[in-house]
N, C-alpha and C positions, 0 to 999 in steps of 0.2 A: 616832590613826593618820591620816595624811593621804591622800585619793583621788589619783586615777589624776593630777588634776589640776598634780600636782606633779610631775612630769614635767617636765624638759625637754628638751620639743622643740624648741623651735631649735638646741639643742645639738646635739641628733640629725642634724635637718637638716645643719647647718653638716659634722659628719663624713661626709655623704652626701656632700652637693655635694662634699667635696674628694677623694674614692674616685673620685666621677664624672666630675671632669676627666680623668680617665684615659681616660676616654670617647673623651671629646673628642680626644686625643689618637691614639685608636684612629683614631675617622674623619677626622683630616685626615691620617694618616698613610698613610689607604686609600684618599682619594680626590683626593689633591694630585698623585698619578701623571697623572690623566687629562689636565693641562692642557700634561704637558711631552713625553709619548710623542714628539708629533710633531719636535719640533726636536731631542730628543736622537737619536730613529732617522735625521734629517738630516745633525744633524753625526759620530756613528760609523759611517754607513752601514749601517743593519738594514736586513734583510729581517724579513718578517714575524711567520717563527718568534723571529727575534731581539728582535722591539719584545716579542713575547711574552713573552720570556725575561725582560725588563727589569724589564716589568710584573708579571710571576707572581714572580720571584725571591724578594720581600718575604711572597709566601705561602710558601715554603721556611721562612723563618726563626720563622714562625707557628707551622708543624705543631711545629718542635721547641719554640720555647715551649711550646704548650699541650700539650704530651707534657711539661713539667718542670714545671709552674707549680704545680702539686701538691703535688710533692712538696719546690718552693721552698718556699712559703707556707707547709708543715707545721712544715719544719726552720728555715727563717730568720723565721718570723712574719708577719703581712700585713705590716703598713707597712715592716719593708725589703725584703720583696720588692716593693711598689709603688714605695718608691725606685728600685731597682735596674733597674725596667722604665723610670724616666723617667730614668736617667741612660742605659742604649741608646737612648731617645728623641733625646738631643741628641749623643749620640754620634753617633748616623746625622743628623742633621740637619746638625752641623757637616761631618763626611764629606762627604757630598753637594754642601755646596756649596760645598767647596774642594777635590776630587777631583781629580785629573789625566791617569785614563781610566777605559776604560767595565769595567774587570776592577775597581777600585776603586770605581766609583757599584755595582756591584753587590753587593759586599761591605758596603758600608754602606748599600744597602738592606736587605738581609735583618737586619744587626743591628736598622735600626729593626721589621721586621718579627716577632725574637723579644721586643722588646716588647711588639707588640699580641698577640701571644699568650699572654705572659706577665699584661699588664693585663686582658685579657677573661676571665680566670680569677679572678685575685686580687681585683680591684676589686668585683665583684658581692660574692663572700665576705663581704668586708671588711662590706661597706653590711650587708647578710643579720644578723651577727652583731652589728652596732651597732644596730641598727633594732628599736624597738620591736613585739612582735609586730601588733597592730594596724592599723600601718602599714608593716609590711614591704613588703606587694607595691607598695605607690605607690612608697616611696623605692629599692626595686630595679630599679625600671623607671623612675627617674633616668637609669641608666647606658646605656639605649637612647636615651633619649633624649639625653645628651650627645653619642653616636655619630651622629646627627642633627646635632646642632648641630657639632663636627667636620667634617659632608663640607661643610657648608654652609661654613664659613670656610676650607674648603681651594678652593673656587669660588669664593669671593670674593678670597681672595689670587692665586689666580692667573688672575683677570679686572683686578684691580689691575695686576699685575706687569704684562701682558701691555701695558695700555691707557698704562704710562709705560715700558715701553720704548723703544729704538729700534731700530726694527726695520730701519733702513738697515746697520745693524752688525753684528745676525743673519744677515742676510744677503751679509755680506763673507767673503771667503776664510778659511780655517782660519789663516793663517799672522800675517794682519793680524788676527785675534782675540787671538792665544796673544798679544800685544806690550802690550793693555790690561790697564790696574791690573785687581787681581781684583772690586774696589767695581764699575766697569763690565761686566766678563764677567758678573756675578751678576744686574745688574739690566737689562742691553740685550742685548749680544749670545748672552750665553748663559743666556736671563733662567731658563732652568729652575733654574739653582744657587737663583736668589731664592728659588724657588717653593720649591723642599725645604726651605732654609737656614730662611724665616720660620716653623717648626715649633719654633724654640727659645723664640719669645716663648710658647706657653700652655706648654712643658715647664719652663721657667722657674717659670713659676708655681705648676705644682703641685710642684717639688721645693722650692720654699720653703715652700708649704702645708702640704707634707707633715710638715712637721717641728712642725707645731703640734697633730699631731692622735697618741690615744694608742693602743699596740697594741690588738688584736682582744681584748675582756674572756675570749669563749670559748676562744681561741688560751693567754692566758694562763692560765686555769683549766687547761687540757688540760696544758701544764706547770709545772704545782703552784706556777704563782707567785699564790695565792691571794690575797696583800697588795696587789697590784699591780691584780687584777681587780678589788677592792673598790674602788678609788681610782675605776675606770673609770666601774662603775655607781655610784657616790653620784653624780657628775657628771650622769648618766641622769635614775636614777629620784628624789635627793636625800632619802629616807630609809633608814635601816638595816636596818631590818624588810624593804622591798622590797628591798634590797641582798639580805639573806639568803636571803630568797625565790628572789630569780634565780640564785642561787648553787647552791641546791639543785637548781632544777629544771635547769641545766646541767648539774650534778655526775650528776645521775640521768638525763640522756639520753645525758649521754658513757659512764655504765657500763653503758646498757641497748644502744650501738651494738653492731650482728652486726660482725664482720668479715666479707668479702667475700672469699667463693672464686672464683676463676676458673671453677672447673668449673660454677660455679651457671649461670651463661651459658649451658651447656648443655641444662638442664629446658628441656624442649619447649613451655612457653608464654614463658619468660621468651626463648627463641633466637627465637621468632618475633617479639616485640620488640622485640628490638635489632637484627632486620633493619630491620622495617619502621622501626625510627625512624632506623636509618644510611640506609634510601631517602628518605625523607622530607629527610632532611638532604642528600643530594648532588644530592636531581632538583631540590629547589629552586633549585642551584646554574645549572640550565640550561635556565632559564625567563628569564634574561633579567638578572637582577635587577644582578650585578655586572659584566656587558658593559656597559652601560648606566654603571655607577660608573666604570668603569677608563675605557670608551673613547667616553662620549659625547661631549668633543667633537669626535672623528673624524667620531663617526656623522651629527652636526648638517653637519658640513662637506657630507661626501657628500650630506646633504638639499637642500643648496642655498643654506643661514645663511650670511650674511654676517659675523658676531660669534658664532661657536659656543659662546663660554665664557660668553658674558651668557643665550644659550637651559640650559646647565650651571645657576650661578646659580639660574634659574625651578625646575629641575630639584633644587636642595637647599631651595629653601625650602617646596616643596609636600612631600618628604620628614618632612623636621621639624616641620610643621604638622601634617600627617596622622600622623605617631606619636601627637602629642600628643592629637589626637582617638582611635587607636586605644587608647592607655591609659586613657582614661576609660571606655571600651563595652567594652572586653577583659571584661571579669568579668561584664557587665549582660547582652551579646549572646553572645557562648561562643565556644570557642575555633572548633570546626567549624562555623558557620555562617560568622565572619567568612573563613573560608579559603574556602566554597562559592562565596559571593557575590563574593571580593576575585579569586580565581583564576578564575572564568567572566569577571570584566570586563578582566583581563591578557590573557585567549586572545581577547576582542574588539580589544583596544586595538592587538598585536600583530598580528593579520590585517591592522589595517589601514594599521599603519604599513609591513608586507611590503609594500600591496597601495599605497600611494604610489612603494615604491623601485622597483614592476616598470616596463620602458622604456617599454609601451604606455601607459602612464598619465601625464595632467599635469595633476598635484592641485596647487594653491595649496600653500605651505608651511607658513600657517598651521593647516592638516589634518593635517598631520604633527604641528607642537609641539603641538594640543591632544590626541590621542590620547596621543603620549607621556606629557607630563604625567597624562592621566587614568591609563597605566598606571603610573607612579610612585606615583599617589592610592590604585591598588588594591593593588600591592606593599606599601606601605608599614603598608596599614591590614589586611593578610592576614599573609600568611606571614612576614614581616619581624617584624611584631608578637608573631606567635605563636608562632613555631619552638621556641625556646628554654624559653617557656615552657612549650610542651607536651611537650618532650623532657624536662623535672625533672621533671614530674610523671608521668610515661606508666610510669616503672617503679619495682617494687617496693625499697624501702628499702632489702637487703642487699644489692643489684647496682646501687643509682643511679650510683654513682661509678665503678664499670667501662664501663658500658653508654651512659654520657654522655661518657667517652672515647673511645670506641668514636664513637658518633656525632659529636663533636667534632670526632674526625679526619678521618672520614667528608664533614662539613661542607665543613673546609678543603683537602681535599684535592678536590674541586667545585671549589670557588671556584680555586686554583692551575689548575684544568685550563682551566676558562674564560676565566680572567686570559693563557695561556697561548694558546688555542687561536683566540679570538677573532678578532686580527688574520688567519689565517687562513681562517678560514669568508667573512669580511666578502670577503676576495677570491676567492675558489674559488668559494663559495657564493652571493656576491652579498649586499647588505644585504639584500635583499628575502628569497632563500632562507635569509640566518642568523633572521630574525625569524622566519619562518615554521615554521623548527626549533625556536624556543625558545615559538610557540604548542603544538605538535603535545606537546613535552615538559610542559607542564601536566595532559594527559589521567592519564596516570599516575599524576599528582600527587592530581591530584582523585577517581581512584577507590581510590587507598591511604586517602584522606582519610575516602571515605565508605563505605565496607566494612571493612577492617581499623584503623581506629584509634579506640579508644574515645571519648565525650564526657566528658572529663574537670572541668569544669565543676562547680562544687558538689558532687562525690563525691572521698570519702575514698581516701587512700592504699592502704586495704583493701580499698575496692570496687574500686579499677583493680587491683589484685592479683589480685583474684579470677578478674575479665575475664580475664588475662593464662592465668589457671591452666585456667579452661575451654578455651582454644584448643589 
């Protein structure tokens, strides 16, 4: 009989990494917005609600992915419903950047939008049920981190786009635009097309990749394609004995699944819950976190930046760095302490970036980008980190898959409002009063954190039950 040693993992890995460029695809598709807001609300003439609209649109097409992605993935299997999310991918990419008004850029945002709702569902799965137990939680939390790595190359393309344009042509009359080849509207005068358009080179990628890698073993076990699961795992674990082994224990956790009633929703520990984890999930939304994604380099302009998308830029690489530190301490430091500490240094970093934009003050600019930056440092290695994870684990086994839809919507229907409402506040409210709003909206956060939600950290799926059932 051979040890655990025979394994392969690189194997593992390699069908990680290719679930996880979906990732990747997630965050440049989320954060490639932030760089063209302004010249597209220029040349269609938005108002504010409207750059809103622009921007939030793409979370529309979200909510209804992740309201189907379920029950895609169940019926058509993961890897074509991961196809199917990267061919919306470049459907909306191409869209975008040969559109010909602003009623069509918004219908092929939102398709690329029920992509990322569709891939933020399917892709984790995917990894989860390929992943050796051992190593599940490091290569699941691949896919955070791809999402990192996404906003970061959606900053950097369109810090690229912007610095080889020509911006003598952007700013020519609408009439002397519509007359240049589309090669020049894409990359000078209306360099946004670029910015969206270059979202086909990584979907490219992964729908070639994708075709190298085999469906989900436990997808196939679930319909009875038993021959086919086996093919999967010898690839895996590379004996038969282990083949059989994981066969069984499969076989024996799919026959021991509850089904899930709706009405279970209802026991009075398990509703108090799925409140607190649908608040948890929408106040984070208005802390700052995706104002910040969608419209920083508004925000940098208003600061005073001369280059606001190279300040963007600084703004994804401390993003993705800091994941990468919060997944190694996630499991060492716990989930509620990193929210205690990561959410107190957001409500500093936010005061004081309010307290640069108020008129009586004239702070240096570099006070500004390093406070931001540090709240990015603290976003990133708190709530950001943690959300997700503490939403799978917060509730019990027979209501996880309702009660994390429930929060999922929850989520994105945040993020739409903020994506949404943003451009608004910034002017009503003043930069200085929206920052100030998105400290004040931490409080809440931080005391749902530390009174009502368990420490879930090194305790059993039946101890958080438990919890749940005492309340």
């Amino acid at each position: 009989m051979k040890t655990k040693t025979s394994v392969n993992f690189g194997y593992v890995v390699f069908l990680s990494v290719v679930a996880a460029i979906g990732g990747i695809l997630f965050g440049y598709d989320t954060a490639v917005i932030s760089g063209t807001t302004d010249i597209v609300a220029n040349q269609f003439g938005l108002d504010e609600l409207a750059k809103g609209w622009y921007v939030g649109c793409a979370l529309i097409g979200s909510i209804i992915g992740v309201l189907v992605a379920g029950m895609m993935s169940d019926f058509l299997g993961r890897k074509l419903t991961m196809l199917i999310s990267a061919l919306m991918f470049s459907i909306s990419a191409i869209g975008c950047a040969v559109c010909g008004d602003m009623t069509q850029l918004v219908v092929f945002r939102m398709i690329g939008g029920f992509g990322i709702g569709v891939v933020s569902i399917v892709s984790p799965i995917y990894i989860s049920e390929v992943a050796i137990a051992e190593k599940r939680g490091t290569l699941v939390s691949l896919y955070q981190l791809a999402i990192t790595v996404g906003f970061l190359l959606a900053y950097l393309i369109n810090f690229l786009v912007l610095k080889s344009a020509d911006i003598t042509l952007a700013e020519s009359p609408a009439e002397a635009r519509s007359g240049l080849a589309l090669t020049d509207r894409m990359f000078n005068s209306e360099y946004w097309r670029g910015m969206l358009g270059y979202e086909t080179i990584p979907d490219l990628l992964f729908l070639i990749v994708i075709f190298f890698i085999p469906e989900s073993p436990r997808w196939l076990i679930v319909k009875g394609r038993d021959a086919d699961a086996a093919k999967v795992l010898m690839r895996i674990y590379g004996t038969a004995e282990e083949v059989d082994n994981q066969m069984a224990v499969t076989k024996a956790s799919i026959a021991g699944e509850v089904k899930s009633e709706w009405k279970a929703l209802l026991e009075p520990g398990i509703l108090v819950a799925v409140l607190i984890g649908s608040a948890i999930a929408i106040l984070g939304q208005f802390m700052g976190v995706n104002a910040v994604l969608y419209y920083g380099p508004e925000i940098f302009k208003n600061a005073g930046f001369e280059d606001p998308l190279f300040q963007t830029v600084l703004v994804g690489v401390v993003n993705m760095l800091t994941t990468v530190i919060a997944l190694l301490i996630i499991d060492k430091v716990g989930r509620k302490k990193l929210v205690y500490w990561g959410v107190s240094g957001m409500i500093v970093c936010l005061l004081m970036i309010g307290i640069y934009f108020l008129p009586s003050t004239n702070l240096p600019t570099w006070f500004m980008l390093t406070f931001f930056l540090l709240y990015v440092f603290c976003t990133a290695i708190s709530i950001s980190a943690v959300v997700f994870v503490l939403l799978s684990e917060m509730y019990p086994n027979r209501v996880r898959g309702m009660a994390m839809s429930i929060a999922g919507f929850a989520l994105w229907l945040g993020t739409y409002l903020i994506g949404q409402l943003t451009p608004w506040m910034l002017k009503n409210l003043t930069p200085a009063g929206t920052f100030f709003l998105f400290a004040f909206m931490c409080l809440p956060y931080l005391y749902l954190m530390r009174f009502k939600v368990p420490e879930t950290t090194g305790k059993t799926l039946e101890e958080i039950e438990e919890y749940w059932k005492k309340k």
